[in-house]
Backbone as a chain_set.jsonl record, in Angstrom:
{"seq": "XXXXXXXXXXXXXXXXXXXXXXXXXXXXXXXXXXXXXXXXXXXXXXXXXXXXXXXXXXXXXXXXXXXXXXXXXXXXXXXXXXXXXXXXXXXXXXXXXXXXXXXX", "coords": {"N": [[16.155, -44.3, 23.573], [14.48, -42.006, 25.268], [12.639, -38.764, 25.642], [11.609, -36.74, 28.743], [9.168, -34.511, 28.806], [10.427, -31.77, 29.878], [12.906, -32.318, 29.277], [12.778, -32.402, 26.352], [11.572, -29.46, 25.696], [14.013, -27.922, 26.45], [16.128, -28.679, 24.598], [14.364, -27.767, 22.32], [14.404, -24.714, 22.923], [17.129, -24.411, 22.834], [17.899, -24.97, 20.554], [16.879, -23.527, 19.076], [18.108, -20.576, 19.988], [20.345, -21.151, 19.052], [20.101, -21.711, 16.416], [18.944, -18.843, 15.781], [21.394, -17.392, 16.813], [23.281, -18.26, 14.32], [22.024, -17.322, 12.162], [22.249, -14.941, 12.339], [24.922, -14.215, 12.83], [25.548, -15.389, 10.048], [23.479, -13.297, 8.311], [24.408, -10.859, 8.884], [27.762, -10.644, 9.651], [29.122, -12.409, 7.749], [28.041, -12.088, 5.357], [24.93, -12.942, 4.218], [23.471, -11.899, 1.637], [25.176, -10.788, -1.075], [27.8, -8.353, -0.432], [29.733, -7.262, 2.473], [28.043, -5.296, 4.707], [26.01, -4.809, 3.292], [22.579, -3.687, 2.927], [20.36, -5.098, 2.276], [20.802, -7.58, 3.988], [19.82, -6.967, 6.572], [17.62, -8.033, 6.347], [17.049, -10.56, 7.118], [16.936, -9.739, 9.853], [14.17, -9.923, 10.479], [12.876, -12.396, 10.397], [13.89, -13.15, 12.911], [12.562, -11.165, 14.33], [9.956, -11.825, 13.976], [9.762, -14.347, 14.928], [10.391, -13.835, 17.673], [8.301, -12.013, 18.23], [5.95, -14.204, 17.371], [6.121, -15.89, 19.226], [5.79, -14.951, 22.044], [3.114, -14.118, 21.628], [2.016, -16.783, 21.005], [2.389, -17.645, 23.71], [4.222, -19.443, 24.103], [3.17, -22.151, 23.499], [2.278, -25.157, 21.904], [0.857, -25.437, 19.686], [1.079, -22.962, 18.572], [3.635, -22.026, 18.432], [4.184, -23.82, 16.339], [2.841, -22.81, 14.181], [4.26, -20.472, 14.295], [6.769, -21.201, 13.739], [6.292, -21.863, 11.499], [5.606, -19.844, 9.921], [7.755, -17.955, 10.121], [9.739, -19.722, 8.281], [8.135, -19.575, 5.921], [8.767, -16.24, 5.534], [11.29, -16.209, 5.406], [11.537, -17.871, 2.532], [10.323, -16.185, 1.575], [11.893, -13.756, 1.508], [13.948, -14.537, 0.002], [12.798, -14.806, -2.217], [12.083, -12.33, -3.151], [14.756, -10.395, -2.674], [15.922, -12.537, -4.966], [14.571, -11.486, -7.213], [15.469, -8.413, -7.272], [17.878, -8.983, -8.043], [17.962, -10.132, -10.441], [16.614, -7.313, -11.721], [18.699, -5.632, -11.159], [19.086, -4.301, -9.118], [20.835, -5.383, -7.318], [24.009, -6.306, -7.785], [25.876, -8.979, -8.163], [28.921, -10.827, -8.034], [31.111, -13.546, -9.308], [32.515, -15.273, -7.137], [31.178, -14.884, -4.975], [31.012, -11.69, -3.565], [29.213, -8.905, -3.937], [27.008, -6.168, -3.906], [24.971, -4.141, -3.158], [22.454, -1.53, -3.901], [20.766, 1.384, -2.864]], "CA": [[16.24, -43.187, 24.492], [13.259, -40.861, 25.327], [12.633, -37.792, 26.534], [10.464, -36.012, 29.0], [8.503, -33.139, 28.486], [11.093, -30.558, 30.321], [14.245, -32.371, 28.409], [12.64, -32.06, 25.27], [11.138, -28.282, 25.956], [14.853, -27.388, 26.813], [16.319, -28.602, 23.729], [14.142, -26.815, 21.583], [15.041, -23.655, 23.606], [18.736, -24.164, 22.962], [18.242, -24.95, 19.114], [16.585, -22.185, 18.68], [18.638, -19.812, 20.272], [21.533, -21.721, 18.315], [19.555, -20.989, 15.11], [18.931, -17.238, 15.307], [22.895, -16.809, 16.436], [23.727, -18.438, 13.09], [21.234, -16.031, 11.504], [22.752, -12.948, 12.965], [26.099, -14.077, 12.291], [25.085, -14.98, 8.85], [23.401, -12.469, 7.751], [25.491, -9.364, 9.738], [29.233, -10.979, 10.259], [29.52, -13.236, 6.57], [26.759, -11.741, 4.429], [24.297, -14.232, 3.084], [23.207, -11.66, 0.411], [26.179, -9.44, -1.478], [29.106, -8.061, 0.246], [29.746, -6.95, 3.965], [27.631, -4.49, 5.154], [24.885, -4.537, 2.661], [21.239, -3.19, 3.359], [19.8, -6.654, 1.981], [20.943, -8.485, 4.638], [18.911, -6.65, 7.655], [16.157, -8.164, 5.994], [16.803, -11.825, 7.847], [16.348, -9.748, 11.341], [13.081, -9.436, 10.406], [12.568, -13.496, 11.159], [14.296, -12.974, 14.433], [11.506, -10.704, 14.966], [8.835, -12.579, 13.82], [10.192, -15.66, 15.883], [9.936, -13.707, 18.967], [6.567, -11.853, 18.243], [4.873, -15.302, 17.661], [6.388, -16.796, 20.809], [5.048, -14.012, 22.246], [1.637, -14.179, 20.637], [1.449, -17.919, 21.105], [2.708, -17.931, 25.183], [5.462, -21.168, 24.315], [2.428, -22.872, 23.598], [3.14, -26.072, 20.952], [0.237, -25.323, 18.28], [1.15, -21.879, 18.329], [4.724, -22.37, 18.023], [4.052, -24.701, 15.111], [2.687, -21.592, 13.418], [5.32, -19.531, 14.227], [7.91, -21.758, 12.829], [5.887, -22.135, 9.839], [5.391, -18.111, 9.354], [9.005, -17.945, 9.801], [9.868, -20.145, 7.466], [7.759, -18.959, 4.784], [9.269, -15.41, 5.788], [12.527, -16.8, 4.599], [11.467, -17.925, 1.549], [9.363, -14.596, 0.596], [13.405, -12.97, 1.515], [14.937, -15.109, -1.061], [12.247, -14.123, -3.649], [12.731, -10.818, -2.801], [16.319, -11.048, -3.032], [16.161, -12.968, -6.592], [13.797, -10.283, -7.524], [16.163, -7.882, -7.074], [19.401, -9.206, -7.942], [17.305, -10.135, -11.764], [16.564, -6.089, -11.565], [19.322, -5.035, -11.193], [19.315, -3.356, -8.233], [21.696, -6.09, -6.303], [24.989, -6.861, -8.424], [26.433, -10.191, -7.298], [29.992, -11.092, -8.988], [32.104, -14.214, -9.331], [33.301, -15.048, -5.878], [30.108, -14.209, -3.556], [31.116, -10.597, -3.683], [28.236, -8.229, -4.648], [26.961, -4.669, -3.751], [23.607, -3.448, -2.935], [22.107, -0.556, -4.292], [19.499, 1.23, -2.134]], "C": [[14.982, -42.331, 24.339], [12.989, -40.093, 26.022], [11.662, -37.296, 26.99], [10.43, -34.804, 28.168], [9.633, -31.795, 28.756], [12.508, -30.935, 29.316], [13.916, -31.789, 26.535], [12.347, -29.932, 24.845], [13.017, -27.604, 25.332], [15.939, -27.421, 25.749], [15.723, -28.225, 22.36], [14.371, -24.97, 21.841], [16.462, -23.477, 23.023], [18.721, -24.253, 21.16], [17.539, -23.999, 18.558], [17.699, -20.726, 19.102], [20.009, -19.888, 18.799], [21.488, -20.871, 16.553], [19.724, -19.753, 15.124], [20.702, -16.66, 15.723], [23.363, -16.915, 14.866], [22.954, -17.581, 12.142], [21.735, -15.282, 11.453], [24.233, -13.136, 12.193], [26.556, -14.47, 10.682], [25.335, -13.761, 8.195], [24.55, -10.623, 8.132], [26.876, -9.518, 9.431], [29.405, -11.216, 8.412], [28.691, -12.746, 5.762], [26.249, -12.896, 3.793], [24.438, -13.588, 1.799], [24.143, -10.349, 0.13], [27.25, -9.439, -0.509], [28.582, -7.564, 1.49], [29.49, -5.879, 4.19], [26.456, -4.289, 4.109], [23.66, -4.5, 3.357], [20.346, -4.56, 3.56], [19.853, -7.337, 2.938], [20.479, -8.056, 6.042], [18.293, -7.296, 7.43], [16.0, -9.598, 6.955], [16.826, -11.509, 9.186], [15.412, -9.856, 11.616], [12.261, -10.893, 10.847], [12.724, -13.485, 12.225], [12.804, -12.563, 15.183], [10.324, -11.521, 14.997], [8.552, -13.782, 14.731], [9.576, -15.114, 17.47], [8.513, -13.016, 19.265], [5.761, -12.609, 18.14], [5.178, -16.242, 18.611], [5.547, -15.92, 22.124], [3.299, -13.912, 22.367], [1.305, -15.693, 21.435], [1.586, -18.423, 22.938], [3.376, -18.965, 25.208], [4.335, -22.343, 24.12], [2.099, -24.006, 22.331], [2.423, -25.642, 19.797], [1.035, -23.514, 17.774], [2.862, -21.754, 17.463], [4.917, -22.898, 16.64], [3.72, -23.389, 13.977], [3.703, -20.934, 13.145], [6.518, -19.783, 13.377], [7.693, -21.798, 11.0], [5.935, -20.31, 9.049], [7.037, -17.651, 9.307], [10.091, -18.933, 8.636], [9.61, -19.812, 5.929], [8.042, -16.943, 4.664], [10.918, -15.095, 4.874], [12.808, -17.346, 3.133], [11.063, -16.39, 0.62], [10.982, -13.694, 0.466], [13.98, -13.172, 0.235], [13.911, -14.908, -2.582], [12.494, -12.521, -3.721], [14.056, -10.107, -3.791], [16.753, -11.258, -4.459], [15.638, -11.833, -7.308], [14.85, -9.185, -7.94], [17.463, -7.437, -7.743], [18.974, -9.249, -10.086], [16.959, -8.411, -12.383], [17.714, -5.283, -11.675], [20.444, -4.252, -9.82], [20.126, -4.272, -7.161], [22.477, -6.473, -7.623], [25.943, -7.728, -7.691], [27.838, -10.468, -8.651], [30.571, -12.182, -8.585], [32.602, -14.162, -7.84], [32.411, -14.711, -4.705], [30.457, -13.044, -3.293], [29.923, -9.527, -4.292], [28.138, -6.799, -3.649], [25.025, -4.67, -4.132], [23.142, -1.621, -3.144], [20.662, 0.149, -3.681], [18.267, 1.868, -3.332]], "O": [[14.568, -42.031, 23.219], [12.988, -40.402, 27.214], [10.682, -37.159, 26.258], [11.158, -34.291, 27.318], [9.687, -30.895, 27.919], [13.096, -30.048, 28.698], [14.591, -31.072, 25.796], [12.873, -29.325, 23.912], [13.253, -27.053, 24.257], [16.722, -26.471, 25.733], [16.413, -28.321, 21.345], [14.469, -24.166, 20.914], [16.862, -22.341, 22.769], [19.548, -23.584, 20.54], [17.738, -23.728, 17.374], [17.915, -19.921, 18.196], [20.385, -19.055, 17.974], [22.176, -20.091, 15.895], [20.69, -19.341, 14.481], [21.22, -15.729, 15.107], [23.745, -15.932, 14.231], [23.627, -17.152, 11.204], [21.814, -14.678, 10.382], [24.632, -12.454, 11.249], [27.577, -14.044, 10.142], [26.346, -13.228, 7.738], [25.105, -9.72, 7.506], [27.372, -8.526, 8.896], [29.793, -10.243, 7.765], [28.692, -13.694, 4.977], [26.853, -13.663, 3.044], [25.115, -14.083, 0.898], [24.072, -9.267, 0.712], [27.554, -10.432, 0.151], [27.382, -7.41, 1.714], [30.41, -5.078, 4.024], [25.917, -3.205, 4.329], [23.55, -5.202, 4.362], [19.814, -4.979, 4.588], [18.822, -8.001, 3.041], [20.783, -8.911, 6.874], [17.863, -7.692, 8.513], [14.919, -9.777, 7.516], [16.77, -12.45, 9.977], [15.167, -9.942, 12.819], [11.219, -10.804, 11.497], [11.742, -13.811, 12.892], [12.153, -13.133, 16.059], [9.783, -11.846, 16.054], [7.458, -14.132, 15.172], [8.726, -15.641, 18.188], [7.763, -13.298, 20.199], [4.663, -12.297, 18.601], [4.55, -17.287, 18.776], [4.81, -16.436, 22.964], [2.593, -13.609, 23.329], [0.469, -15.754, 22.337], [0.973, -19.399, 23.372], [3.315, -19.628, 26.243], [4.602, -23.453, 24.581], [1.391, -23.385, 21.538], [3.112, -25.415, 18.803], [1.394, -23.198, 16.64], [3.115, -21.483, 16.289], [5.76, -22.419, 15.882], [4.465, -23.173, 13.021], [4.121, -20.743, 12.003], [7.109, -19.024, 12.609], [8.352, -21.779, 9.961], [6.245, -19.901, 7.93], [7.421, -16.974, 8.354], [11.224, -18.534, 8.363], [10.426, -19.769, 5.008], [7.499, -16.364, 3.723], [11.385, -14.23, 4.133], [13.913, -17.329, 2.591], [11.388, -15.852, -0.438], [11.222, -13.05, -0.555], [14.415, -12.291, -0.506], [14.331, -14.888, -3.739], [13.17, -11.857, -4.506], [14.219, -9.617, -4.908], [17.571, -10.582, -5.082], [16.413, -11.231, -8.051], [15.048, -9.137, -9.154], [17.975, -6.338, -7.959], [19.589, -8.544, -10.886], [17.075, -8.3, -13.603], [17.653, -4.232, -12.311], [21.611, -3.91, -9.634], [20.055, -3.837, -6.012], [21.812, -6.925, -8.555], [26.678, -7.334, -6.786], [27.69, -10.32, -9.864], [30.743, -12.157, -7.366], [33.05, -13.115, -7.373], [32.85, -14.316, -3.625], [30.152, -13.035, -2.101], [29.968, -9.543, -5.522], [29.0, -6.455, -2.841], [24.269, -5.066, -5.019], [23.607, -0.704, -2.466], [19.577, -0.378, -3.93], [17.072, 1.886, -3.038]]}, "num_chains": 1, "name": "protein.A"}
């Protein structure tokens, strides 16, 4: 099976969208990091943003894109150092059970 140019386009469109719901509802709805409603977990809107400021930036255009994915990616990692950072500090207490508490 192989796809044109517009089928393929259209399913990266939709798995993206797909993606940043599961983000949102992630990080917002289920908390990735700590308990429900923690500060910590704004921090993965901040890809959202990035996603759409280098779509933006790049005009849907494939090299650019390629960037974008990659700056978002490594966005996500710098979170989760962050994050560990943090949680090693002190200043995030995680307990038994995925339950934790953020300390601003």
């Amino acid at each position: 099976m192989t796809l044109d140019r517009s089928h393929a386009v259209g399913l990266a469109w939709a798995g993206t969208v797909v993606a940043a719901l599961l983000l949102v509802w992630l990080s917002l709805g289920v908390s990735i990091i700590g308990a429900d409603g923690d500060a910590a977990n704004t921090l993965y809107l901040a890809v959202i943003g990035a996603g759409v400021l280098g779509t933006l930036i790049a005009r849907g255009r494939p090299r650019g894109m390629a960037w974008t994915a990659g700056g978002m990616a490594l966005l996500v990692a710098g979170i989760g150092l962050v994050v560990f950072s943090a949680v090693r500090r002190g200043r995030i207490a995680v307990v038994p059970g995925g339950r934790g508490r953020c300390e601003p």
